[in-house]
Backbone as a printed PyTorch tensor [residue, N CA C, xyz], in Angstrom:
tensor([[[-48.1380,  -2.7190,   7.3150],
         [-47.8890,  -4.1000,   7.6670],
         [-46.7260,  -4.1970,   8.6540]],

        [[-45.8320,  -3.4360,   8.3900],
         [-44.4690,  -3.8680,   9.2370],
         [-44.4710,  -2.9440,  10.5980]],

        [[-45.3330,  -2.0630,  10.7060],
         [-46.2270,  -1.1340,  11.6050],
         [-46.6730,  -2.4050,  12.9950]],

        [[-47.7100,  -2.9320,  12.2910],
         [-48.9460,  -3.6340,  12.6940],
         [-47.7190,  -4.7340,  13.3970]],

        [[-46.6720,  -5.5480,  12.6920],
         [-46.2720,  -6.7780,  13.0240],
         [-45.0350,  -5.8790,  14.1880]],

        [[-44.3220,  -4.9650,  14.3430],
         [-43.5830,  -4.3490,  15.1100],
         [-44.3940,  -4.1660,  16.5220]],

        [[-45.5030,  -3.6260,  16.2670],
         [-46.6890,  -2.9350,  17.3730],
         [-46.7480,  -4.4310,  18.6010]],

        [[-46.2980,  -5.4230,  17.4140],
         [-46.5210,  -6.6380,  18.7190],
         [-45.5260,  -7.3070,  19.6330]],

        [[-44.1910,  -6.6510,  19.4180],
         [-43.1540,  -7.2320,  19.9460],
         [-43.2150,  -6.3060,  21.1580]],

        [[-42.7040,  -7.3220,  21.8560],
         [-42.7320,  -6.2410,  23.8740],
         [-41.3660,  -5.8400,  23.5780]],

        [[-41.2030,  -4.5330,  23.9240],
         [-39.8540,  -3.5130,  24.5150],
         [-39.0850,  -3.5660,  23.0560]],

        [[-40.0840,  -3.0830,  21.6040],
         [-39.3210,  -2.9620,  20.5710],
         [-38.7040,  -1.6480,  20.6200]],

        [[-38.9320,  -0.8840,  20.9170],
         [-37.9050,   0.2270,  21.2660],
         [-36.7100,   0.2830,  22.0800]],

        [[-36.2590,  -0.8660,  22.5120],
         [-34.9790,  -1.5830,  23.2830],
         [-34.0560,  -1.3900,  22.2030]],

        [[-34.4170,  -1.6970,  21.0850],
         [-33.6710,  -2.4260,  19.7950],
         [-32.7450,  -1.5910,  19.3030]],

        [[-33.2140,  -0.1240,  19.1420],
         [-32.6230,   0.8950,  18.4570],
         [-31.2850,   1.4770,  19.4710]],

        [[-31.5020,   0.9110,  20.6210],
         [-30.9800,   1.8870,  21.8690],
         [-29.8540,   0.1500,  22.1590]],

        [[-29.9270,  -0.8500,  22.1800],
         [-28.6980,  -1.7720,  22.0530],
         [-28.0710,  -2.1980,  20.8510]],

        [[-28.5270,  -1.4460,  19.8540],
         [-28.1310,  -1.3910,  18.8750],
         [-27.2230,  -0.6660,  18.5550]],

        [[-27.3340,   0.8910,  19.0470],
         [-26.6310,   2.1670,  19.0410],
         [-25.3590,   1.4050,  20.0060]],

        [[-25.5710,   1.0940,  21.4530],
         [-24.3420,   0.2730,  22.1820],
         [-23.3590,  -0.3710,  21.8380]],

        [[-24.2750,  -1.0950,  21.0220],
         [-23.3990,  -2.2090,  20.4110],
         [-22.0650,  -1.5070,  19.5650]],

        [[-22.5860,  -0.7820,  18.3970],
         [-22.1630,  -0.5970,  17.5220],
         [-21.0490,   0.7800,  18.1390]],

        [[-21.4840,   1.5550,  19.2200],
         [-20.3520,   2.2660,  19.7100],
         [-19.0870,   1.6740,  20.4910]],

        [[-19.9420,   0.3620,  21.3520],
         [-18.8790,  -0.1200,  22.4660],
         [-17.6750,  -0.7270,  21.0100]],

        [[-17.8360,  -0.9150,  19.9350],
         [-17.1520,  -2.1000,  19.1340],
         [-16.4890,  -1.0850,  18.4030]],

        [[-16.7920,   0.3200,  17.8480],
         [-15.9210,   1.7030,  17.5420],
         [-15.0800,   1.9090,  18.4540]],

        [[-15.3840,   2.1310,  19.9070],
         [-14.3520,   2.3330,  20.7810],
         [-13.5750,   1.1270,  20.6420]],

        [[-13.0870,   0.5020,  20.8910],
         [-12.4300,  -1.0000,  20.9810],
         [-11.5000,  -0.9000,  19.9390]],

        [[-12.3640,  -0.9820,  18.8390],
         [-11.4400,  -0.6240,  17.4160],
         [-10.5540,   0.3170,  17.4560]],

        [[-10.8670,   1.7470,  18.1180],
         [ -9.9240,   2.5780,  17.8640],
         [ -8.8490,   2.9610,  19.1310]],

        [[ -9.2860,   1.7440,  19.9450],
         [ -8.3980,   1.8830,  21.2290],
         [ -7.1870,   0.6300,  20.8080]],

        [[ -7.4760,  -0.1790,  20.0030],
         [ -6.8130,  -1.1740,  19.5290],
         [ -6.1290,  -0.6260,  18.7480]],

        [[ -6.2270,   0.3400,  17.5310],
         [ -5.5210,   0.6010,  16.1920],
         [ -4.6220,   2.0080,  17.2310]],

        [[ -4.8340,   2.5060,  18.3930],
         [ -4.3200,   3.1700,  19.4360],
         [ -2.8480,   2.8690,  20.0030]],

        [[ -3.4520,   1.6470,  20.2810],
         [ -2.5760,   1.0510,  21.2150],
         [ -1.6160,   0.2190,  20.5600]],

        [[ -2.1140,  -0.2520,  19.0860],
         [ -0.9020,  -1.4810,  18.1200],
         [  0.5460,  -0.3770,  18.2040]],

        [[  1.2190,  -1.6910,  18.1410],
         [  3.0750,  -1.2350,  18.3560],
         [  3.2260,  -0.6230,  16.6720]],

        [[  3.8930,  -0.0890,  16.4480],
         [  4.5200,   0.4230,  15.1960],
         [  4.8890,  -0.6000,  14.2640]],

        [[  5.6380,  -1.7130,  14.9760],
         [  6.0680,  -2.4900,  14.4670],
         [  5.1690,  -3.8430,  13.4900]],

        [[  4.2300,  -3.6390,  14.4330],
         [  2.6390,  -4.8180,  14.0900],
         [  1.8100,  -4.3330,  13.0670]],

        [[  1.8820,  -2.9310,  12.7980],
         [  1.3140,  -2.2230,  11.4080],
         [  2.1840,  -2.3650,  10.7030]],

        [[  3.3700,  -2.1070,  10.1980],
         [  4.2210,  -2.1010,   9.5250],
         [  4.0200,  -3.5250,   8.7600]],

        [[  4.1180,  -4.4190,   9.9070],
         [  4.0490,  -5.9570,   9.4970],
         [  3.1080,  -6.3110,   8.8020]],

        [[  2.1250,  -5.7800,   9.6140],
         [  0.5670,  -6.1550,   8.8500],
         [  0.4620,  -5.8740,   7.5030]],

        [[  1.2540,  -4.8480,   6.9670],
         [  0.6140,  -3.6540,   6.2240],
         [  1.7720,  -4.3980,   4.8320]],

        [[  2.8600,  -5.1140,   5.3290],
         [  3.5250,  -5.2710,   4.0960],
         [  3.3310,  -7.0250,   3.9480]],

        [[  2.3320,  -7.9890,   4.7730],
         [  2.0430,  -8.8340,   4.2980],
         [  1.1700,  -9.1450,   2.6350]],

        [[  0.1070,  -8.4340,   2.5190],
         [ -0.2870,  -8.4790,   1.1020],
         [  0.9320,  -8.4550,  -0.2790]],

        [[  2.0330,  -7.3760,   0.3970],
         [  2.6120,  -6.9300,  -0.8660],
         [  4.3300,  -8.3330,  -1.0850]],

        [[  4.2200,  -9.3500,   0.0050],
         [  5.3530, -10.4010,   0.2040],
         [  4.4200, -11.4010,  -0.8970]],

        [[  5.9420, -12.2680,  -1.3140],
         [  5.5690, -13.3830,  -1.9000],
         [  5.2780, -14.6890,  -1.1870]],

        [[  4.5780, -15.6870,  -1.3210],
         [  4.4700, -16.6180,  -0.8510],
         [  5.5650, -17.5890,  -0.0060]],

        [[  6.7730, -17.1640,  -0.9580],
         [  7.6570, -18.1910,  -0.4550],
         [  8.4910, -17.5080,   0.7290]],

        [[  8.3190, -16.1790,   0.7440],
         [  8.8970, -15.7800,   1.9170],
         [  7.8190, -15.8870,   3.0960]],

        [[  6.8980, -16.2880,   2.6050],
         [  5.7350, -16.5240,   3.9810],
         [  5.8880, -17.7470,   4.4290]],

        [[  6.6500, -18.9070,   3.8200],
         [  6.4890, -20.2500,   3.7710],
         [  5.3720, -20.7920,   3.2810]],

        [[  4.6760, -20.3840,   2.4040],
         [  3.6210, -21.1120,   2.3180],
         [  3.9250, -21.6240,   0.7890]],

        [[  3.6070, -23.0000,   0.2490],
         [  3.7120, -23.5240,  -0.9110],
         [  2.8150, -23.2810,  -1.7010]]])
């Protein structure tokens, strides 16, 4: 069935191949970003979960 209903879409073999793109161009990015963050912006990031509210200002 999913044969038969695939067999009818034009250029379904596009799919697998901008799919693969996609999902690499957005790996690179990610790891050119977590690359390039300052020391200081992880650090920050990284000890927001473990702060209390009131030092965040938030009520």
């Amino acid at each position: 069935m999913n044969r038969e209903i695939l067999s009818h879409i034009p250029d379904v073999n596009l799919f697998p191949i901008l799919s693969l793109i996609l999902f690499f161009t957005v790996f690179v990015l990610i790891v050119v970003f977590a690359w390039k963050a300052r020391g200081e912006y992880i650090d920050h990031m990284s000890q927001l979960p473990l702060e209390s509210s009131e030092k965040r200002g938030e009520v």
